[in-house]
Backbone as XML, in Angstrom:
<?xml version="1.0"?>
<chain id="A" units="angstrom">
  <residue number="1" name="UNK">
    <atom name="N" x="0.835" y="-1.189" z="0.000"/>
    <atom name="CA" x="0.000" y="0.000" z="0.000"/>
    <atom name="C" x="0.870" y="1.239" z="0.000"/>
  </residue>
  <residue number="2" name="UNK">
    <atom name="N" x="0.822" y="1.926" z="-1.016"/>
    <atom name="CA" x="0.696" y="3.529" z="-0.782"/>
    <atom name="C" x="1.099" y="4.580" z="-0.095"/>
  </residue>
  <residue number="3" name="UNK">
    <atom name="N" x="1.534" y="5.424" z="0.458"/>
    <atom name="CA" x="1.901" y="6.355" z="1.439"/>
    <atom name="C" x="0.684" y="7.498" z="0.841"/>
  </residue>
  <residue number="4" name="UNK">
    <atom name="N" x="-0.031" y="8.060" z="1.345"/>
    <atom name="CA" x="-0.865" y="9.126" z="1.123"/>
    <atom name="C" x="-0.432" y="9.949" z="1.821"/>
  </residue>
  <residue number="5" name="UNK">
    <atom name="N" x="-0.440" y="11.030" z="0.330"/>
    <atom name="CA" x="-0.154" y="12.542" z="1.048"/>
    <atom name="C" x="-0.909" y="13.277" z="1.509"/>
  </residue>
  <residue number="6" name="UNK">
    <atom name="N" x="-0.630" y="13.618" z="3.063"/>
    <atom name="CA" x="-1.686" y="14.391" z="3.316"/>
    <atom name="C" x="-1.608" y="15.850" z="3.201"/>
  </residue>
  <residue number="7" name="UNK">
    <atom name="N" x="-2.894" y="16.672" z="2.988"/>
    <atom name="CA" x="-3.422" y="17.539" z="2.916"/>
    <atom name="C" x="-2.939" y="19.171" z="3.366"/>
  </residue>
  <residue number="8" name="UNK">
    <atom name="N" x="-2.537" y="19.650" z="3.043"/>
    <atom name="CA" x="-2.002" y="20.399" z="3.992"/>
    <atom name="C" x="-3.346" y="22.076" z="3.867"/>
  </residue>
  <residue number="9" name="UNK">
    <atom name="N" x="-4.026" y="21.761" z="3.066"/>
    <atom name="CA" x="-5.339" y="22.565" z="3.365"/>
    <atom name="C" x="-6.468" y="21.924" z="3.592"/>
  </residue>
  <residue number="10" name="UNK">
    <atom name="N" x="-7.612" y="22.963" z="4.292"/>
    <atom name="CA" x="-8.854" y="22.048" z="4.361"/>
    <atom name="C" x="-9.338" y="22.387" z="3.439"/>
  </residue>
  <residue number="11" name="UNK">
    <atom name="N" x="-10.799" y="22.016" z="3.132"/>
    <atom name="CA" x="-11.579" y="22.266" z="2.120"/>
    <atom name="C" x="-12.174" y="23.441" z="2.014"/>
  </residue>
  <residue number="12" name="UNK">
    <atom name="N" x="-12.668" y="23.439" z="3.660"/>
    <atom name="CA" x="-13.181" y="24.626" z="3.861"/>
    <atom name="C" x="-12.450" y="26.386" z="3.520"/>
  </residue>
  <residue number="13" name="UNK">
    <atom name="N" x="-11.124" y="26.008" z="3.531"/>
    <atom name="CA" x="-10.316" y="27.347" z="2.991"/>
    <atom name="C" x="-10.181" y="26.780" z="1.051"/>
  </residue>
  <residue number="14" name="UNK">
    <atom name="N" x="-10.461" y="26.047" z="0.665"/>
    <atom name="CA" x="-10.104" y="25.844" z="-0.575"/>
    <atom name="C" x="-11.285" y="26.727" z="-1.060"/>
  </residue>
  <residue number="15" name="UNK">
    <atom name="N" x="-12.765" y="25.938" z="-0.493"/>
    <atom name="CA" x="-13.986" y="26.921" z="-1.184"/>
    <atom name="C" x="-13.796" y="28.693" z="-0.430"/>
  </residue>
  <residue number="16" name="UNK">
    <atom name="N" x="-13.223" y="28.881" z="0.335"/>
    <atom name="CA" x="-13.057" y="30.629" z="0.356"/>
    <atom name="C" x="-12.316" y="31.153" z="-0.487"/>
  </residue>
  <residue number="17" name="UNK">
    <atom name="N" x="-11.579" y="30.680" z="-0.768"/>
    <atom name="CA" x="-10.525" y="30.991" z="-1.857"/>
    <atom name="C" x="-10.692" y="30.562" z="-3.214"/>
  </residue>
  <residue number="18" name="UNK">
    <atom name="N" x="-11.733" y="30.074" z="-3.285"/>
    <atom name="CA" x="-11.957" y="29.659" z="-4.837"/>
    <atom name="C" x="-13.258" y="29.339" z="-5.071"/>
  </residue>
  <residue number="19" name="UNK">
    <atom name="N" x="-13.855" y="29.907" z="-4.634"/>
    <atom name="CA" x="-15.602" y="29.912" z="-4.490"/>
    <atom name="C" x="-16.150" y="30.164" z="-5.949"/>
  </residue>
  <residue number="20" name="UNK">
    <atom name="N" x="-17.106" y="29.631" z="-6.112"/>
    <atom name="CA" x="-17.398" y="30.218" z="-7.775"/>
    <atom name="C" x="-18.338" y="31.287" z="-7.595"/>
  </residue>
  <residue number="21" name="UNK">
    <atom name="N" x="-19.611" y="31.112" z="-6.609"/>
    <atom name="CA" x="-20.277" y="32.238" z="-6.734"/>
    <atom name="C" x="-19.792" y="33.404" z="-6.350"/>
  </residue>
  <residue number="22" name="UNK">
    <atom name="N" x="-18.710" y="33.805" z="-5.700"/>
    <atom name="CA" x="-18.740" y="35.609" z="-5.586"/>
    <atom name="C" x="-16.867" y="35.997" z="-5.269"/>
  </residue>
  <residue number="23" name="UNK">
    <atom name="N" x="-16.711" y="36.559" z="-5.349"/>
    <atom name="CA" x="-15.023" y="36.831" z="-6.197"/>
    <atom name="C" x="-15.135" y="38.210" z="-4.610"/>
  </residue>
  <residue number="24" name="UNK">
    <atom name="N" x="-14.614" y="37.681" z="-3.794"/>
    <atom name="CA" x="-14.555" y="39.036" z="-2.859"/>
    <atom name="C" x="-13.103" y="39.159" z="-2.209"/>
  </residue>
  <residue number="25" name="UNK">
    <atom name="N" x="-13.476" y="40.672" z="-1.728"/>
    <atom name="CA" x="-12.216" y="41.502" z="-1.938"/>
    <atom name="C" x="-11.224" y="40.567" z="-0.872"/>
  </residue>
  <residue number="26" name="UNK">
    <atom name="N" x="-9.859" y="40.458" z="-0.960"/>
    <atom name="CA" x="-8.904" y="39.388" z="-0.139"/>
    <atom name="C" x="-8.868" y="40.502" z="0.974"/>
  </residue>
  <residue number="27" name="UNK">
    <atom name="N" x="-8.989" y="39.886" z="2.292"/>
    <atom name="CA" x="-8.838" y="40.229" z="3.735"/>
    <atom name="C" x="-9.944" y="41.225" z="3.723"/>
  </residue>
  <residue number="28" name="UNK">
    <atom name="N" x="-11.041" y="40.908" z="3.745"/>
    <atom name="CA" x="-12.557" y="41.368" z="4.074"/>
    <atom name="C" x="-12.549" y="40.826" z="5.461"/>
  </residue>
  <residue number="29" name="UNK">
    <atom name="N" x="-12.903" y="40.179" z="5.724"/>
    <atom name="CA" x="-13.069" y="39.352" z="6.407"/>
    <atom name="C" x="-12.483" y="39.637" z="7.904"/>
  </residue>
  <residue number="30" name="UNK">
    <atom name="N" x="-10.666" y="40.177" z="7.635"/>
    <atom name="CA" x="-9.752" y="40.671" z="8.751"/>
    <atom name="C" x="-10.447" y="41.896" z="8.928"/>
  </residue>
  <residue number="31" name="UNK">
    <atom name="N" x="-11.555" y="43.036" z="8.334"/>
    <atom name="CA" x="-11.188" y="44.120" z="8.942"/>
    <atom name="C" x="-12.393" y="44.473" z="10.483"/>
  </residue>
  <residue number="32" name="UNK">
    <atom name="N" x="-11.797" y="44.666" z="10.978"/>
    <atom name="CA" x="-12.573" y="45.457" z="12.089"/>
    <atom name="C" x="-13.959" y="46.060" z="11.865"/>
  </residue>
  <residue number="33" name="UNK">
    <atom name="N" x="-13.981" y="46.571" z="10.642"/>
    <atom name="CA" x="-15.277" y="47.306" z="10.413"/>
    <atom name="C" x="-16.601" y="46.737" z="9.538"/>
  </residue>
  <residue number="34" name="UNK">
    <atom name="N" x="-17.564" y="46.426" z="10.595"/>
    <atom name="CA" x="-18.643" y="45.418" z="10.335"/>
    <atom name="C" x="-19.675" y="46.484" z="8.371"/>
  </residue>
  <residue number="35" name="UNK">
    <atom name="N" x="-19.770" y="47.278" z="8.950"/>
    <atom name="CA" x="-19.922" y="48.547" z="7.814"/>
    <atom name="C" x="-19.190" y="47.969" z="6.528"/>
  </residue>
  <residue number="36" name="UNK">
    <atom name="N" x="-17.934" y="47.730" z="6.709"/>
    <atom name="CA" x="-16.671" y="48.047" z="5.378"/>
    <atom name="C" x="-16.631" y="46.898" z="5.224"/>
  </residue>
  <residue number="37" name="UNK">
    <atom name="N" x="-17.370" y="45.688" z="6.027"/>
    <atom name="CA" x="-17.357" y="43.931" z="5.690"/>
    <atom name="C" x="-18.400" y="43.963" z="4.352"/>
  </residue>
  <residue number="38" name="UNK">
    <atom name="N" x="-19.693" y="44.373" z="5.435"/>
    <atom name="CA" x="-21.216" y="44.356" z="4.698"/>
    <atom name="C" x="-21.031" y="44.963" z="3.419"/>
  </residue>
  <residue number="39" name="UNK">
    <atom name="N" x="-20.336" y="46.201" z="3.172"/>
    <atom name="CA" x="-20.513" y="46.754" z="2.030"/>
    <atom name="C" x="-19.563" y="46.152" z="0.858"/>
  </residue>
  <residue number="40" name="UNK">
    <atom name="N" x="-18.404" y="45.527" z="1.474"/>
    <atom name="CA" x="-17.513" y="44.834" z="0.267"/>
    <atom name="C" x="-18.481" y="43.515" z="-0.075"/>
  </residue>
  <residue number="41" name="UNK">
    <atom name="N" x="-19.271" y="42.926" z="0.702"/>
    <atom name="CA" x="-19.675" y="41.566" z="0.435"/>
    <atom name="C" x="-21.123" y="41.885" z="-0.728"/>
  </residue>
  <residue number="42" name="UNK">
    <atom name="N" x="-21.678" y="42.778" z="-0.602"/>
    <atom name="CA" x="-22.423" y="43.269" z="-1.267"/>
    <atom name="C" x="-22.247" y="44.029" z="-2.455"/>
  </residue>
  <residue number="43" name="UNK">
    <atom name="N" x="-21.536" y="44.638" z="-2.463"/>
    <atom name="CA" x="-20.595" y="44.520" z="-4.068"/>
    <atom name="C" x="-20.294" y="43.571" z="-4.741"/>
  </residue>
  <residue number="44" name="UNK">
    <atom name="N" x="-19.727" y="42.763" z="-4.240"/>
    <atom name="CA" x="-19.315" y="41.282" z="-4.681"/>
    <atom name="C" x="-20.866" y="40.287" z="-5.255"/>
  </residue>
  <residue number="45" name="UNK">
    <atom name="N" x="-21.229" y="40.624" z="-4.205"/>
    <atom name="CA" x="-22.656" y="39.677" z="-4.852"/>
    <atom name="C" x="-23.393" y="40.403" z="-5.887"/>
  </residue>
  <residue number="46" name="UNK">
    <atom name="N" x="-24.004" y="41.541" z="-6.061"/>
    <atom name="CA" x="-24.144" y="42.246" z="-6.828"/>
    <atom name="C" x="-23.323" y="42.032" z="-8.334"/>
  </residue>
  <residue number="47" name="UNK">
    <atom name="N" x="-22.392" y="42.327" z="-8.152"/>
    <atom name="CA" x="-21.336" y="41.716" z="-9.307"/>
    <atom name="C" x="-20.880" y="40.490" z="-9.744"/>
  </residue>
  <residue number="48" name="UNK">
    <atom name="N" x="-21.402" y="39.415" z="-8.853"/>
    <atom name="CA" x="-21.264" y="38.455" z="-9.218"/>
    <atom name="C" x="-22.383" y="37.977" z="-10.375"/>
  </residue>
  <residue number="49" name="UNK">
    <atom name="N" x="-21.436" y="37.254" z="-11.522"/>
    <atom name="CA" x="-23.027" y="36.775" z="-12.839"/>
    <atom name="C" x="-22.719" y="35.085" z="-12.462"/>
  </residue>
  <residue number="50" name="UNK">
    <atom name="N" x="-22.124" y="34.703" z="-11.615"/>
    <atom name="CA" x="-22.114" y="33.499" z="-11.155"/>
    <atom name="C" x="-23.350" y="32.758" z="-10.205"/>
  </residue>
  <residue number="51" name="UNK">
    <atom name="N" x="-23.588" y="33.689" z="-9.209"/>
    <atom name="CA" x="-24.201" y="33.245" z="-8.510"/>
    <atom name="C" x="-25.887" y="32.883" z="-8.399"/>
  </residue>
  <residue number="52" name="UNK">
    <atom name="N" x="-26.304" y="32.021" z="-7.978"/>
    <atom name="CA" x="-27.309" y="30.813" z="-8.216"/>
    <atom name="C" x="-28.454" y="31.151" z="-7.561"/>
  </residue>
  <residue number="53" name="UNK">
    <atom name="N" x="-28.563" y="32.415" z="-6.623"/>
    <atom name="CA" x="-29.313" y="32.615" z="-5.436"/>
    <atom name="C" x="-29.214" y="34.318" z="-5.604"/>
  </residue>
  <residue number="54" name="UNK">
    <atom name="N" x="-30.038" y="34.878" z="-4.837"/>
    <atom name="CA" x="-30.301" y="36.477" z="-4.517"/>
    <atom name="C" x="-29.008" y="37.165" z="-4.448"/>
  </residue>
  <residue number="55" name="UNK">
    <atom name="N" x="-28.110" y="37.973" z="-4.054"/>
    <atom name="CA" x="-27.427" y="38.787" z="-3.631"/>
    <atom name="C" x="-27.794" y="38.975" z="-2.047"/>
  </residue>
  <residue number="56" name="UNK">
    <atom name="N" x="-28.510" y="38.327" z="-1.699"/>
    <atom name="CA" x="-28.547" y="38.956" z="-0.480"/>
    <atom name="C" x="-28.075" y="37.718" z="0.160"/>
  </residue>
  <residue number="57" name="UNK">
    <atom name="N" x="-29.049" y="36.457" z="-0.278"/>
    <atom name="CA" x="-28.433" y="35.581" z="0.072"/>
    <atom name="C" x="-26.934" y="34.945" z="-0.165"/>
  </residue>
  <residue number="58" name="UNK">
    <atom name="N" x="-26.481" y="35.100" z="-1.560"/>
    <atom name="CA" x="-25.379" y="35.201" z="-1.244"/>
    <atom name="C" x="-23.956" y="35.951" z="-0.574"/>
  </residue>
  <residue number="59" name="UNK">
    <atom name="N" x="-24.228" y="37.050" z="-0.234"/>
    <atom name="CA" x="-23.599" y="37.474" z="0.850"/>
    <atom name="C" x="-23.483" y="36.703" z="1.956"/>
  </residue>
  <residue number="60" name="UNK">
    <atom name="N" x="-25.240" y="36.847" z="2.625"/>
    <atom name="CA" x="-24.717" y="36.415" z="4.222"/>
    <atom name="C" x="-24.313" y="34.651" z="3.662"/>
  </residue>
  <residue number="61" name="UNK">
    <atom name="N" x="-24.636" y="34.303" z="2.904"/>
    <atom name="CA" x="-23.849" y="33.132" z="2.824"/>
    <atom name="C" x="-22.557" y="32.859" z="3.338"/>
  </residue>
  <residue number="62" name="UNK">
    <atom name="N" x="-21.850" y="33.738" z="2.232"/>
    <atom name="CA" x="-20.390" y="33.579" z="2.248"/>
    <atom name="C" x="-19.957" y="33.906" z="3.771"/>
  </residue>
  <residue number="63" name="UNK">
    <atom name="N" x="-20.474" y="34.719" z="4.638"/>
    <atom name="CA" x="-20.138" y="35.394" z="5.833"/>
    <atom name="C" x="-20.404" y="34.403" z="6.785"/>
  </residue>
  <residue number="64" name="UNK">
    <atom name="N" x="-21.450" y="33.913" z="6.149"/>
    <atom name="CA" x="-22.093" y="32.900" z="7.701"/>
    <atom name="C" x="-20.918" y="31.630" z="7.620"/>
  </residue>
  <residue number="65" name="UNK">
    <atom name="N" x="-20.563" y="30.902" z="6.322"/>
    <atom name="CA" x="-19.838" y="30.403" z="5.835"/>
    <atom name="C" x="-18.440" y="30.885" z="6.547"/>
  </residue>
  <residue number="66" name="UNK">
    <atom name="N" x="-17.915" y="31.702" z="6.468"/>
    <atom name="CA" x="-16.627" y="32.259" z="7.053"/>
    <atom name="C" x="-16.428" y="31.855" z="8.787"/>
  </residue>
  <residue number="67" name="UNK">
    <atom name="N" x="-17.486" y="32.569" z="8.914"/>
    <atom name="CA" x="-17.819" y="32.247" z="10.917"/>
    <atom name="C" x="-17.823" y="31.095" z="10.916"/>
  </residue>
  <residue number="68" name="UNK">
    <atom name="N" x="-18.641" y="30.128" z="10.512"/>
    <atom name="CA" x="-18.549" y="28.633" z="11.067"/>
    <atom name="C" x="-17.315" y="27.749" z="10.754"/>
  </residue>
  <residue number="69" name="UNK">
    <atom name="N" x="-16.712" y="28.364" z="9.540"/>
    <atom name="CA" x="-15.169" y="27.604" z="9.324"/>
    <atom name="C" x="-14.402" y="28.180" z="10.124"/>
  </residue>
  <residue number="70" name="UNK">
    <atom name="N" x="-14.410" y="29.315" z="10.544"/>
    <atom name="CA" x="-13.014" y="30.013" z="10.846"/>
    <atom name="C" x="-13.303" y="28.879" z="12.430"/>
  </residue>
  <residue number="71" name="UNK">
    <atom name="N" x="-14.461" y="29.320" z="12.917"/>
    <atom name="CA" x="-13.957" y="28.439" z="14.500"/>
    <atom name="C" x="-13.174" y="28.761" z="15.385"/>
  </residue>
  <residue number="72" name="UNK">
    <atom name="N" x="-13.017" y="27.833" z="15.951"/>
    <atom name="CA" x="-11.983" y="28.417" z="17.540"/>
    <atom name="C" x="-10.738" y="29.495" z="16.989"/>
  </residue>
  <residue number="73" name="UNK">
    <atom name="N" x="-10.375" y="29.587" z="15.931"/>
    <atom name="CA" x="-9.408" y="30.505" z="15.785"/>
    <atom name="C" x="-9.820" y="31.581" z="15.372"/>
  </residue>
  <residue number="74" name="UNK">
    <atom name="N" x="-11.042" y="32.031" z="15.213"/>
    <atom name="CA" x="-11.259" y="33.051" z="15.193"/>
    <atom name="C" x="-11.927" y="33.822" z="16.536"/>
  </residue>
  <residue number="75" name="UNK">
    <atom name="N" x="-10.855" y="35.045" z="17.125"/>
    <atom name="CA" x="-11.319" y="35.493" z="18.514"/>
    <atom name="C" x="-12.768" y="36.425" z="18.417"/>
  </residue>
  <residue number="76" name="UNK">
    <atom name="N" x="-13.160" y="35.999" z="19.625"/>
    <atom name="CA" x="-14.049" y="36.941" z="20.221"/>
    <atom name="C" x="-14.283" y="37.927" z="19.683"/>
  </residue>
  <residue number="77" name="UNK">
    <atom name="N" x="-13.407" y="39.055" z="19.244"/>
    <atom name="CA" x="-13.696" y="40.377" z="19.436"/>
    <atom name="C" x="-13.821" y="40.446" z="17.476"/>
  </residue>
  <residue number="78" name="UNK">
    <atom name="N" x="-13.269" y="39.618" z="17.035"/>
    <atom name="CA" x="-13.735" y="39.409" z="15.069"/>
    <atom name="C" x="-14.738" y="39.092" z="14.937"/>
  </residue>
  <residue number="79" name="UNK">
    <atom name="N" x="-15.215" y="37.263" z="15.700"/>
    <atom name="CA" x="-16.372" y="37.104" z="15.873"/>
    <atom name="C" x="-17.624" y="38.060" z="15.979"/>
  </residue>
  <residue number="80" name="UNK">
    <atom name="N" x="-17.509" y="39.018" z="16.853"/>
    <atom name="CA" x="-18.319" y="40.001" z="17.082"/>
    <atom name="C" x="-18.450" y="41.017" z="15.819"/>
  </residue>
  <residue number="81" name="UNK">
    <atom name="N" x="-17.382" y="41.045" z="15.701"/>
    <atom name="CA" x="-17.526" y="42.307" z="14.388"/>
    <atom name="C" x="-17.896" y="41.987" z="13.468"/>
  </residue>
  <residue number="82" name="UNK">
    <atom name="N" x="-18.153" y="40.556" z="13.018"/>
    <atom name="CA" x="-18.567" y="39.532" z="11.896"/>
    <atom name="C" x="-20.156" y="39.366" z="11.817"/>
  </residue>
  <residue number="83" name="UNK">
    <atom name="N" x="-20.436" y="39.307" z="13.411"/>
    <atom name="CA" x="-21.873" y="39.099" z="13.599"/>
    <atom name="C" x="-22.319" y="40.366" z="13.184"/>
  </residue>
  <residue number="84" name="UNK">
    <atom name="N" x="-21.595" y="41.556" z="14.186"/>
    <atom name="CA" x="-22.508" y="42.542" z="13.486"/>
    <atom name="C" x="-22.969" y="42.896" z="12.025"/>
  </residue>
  <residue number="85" name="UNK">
    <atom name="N" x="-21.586" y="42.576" z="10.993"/>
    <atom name="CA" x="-21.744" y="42.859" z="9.467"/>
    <atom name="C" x="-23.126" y="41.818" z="9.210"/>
  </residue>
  <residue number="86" name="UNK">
    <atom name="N" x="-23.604" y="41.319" z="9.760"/>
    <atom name="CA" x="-24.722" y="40.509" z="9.233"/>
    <atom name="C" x="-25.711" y="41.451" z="9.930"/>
  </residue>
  <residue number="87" name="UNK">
    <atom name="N" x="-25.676" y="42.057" z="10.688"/>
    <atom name="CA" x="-26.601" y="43.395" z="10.723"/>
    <atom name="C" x="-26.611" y="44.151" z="9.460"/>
  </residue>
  <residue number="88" name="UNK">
    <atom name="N" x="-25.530" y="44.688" z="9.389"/>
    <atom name="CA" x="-25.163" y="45.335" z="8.273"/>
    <atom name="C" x="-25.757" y="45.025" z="7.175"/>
  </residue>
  <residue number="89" name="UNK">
    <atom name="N" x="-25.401" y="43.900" z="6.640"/>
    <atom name="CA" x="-25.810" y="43.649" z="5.802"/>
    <atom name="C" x="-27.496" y="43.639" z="4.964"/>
  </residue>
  <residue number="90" name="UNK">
    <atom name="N" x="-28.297" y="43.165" z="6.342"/>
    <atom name="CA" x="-29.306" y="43.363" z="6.477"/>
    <atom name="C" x="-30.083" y="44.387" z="5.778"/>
  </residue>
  <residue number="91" name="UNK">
    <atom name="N" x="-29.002" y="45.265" z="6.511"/>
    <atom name="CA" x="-29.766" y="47.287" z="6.388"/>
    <atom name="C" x="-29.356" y="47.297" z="4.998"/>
  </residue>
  <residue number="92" name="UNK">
    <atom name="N" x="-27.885" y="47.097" z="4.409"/>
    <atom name="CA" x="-27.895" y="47.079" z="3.244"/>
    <atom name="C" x="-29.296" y="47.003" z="2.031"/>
  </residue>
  <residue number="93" name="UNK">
    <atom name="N" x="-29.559" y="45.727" z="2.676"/>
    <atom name="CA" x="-30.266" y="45.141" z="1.136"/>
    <atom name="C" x="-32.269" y="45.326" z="1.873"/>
  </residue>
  <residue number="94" name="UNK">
    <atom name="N" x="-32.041" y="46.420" z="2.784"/>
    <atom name="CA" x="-33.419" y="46.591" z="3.286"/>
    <atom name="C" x="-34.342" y="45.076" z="4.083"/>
  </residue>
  <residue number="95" name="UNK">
    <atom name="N" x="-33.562" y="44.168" z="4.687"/>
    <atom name="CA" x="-34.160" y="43.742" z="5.555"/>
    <atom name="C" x="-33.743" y="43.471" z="7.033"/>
  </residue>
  <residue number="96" name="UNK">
    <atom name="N" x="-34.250" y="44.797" z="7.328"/>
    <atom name="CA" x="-34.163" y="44.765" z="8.634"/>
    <atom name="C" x="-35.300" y="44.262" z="9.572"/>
  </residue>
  <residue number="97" name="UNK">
    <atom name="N" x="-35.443" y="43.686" z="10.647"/>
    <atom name="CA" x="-36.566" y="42.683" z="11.176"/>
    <atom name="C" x="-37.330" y="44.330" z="11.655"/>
  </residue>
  <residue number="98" name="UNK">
    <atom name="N" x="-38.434" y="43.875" z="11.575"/>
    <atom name="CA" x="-39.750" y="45.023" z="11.531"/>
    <atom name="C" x="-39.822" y="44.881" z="13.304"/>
  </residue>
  <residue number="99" name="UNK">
    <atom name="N" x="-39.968" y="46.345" z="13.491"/>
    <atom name="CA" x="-40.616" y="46.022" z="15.148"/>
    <atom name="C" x="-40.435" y="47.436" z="15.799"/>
  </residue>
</chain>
């Protein structure tokens, strides 16, 4: 038998980095500003002629997507700023929860 090489990426960074539906800006994701997340991810979807689903949905896709891969290595205080851009985003594309 074989020696298999292993992997030295996961999958989960292969599809961020090579996603077909939406081409977004490199280190979105790192910045601090939930505002300057929402609005690059929404460009991107918008501009994307790939994608299979709304713009809206594909945004928080990709975002929600980001949070659940990144995981324990991603701290607290990104986490947070991540959640909020899904506020953001929200207001962006006019759905904000009624109340």
């Amino acid at each position: 038998m074989g020696k298999r090489s292993k992997k030295t990426t996961k999958w989960s960074q292969e599809v961020t980095a090579h996603s077909n539906a939406l081409d977004i800006q490199p280190g979105v994701f790192a910045s601090g500003d939930p505002r300057k997340i929402a609005h690059s991810l929404k460009r991107s979807a918008e501009a994307s002629e790939r994608r299979k689903t709304s713009a809206f949905r594909s945004a928080m896709s990709m975002l929600t997507f980001y949070i659940n891969r990144a995981g324990a290595g991603l701290g607290d205080e990104q986490r947070c700023v991540l959640e909020k851009a899904k506020d953001e985003l929200r207001k962006d594309f006019g759905r904000e929860p009624k109340g």
